[in-house]
Structure formats: structure tokens, C-alpha cells
N, C-alpha and C positions, 0 to 999 in steps of 0.2 A: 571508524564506524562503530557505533554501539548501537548491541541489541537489547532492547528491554525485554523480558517476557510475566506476563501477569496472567496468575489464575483467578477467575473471579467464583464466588457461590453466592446463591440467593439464600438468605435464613428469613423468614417474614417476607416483610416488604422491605428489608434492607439487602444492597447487592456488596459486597466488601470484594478486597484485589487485593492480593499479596504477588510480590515479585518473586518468580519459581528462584533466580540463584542470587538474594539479595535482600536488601531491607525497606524500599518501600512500601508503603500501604497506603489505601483510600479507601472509604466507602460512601455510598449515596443510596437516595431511593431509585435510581434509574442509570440505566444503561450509557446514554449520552452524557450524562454529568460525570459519572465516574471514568467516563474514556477521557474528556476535558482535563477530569482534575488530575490524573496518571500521565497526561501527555505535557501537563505543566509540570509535574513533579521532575518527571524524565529533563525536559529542555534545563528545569535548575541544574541537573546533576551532569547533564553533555548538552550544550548546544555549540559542536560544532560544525553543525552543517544542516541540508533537509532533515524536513521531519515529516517519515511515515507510520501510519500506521493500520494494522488493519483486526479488527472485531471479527469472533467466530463465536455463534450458540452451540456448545455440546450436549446439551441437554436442558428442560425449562429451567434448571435453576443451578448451569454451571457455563461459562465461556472460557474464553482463553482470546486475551489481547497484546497485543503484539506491537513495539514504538521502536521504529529504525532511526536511526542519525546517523546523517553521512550516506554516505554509499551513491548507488547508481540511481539514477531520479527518470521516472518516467515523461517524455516530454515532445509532443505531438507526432504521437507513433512511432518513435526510437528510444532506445534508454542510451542515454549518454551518462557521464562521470559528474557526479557533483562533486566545487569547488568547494574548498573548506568554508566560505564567507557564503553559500546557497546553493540556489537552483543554476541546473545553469540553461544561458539563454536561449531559447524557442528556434533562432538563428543557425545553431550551430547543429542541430538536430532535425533539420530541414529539408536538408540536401538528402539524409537516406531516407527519408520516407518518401520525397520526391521521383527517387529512382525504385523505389518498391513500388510506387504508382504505376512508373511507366513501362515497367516488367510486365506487369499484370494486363495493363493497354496492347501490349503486343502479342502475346498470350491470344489469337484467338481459334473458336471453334471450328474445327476441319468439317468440312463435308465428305461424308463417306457415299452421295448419291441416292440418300434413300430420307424418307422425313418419319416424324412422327407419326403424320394421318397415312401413311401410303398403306 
């Protein structure tokens, strides 16, 4: 699993991204293009597995983004293990969100004798 980490700043209208422990860099005029070209950068240098990532503003003219490879993959309300070759399948992560449903279905409200309007 590898973690990328980039600071970015705004100088004008250009946003630039240096990797805090590393030697990447990008810059663009916009937020979404520079996450693009950093999240391509990242997959040449590791692609061996998912890719996350996730964008934070710390101020108008500084962020900090963040490109995961590998690791745990979120995947229809469970985080299961991803395989070196991707995600892994929808199938296998099924069954506990299944029974988190049905916890929750059983789960109901007591009557204590008394209501709301009384």
C-alpha cells in the first residue's frame, strides 16, 4: 500500500502540488485538473492496486491531497481488503452489510405506555 501526500498553494491563478515526503509535482489553473494529473503521476510510480483519493481546502489558497494504492476499498457498506490486481468484488462484501440490515430490522422501539401527545 502507498500513501501519496501533496501540499498544494494558489499563487495567481496557478494552483502548484509538491509531494510533502518526495519528488513529484504538478500544477494547473484548477483544482480538478491538478488532482487528475497527481493521481496519474502517483498510479506511474505504484499501481498496485485501488486508487483513492481524497481533496481538503485549508484555506482559499492552500489544500492538501491525499492518493492511496492498495489497501482496504470501500465497497457497498463494508470495507473489505483489496487484492493486489483491484477492487474487490461487490459479492464478497455483501453478506455484512446484509446482516448490519438486519440487526438494525430487529432493533425495535419499546413502548413505555405513555405517547408523545398524552
Amino acid at each position: 500500500m502507498g500513501v501519496f501526500t501533496f501540499v498544494l498553494r494558489k499563487s495567481g491563478g496557478e494552483w502548484s502540488a509538491k509531494q510533502h515526503n518526495g519528488d513529484i509535482e504538478e500544477s494547473s489553473s484548477d483544482t480538478f485538473e491538478i488532482q487528475r494529473k497527481l493521481v496519474k503521476a502517483v498510479c506511474a510510480v505504484d499501481s498496485s492496486g485501488a486508487v483513492q483519493s481524497s481533496f481538503s481546502i485549508v484555506t482559499p489558497s492552500s489544500a492538501v491531497f491525499q492518493v492511496v494504492v492498495g489497501g482496504a476499498v470501500f465497497v457497498g457498506g463494508a470495507v473489505a481488503a483489496a487484492p493486489a490486481g483491484g477492487a474487490a468484488p461487490a459479492a464478497e462484501a455483501a453478506p455484512a452489510a446484509d446482516k448490519k440490515e438486519e440487526k438494525v430490522e430487529e432493533e425495535e422501539d419499546e413502548d413505555f405506555g405513555m405517547s408523545l401527545f398524552d
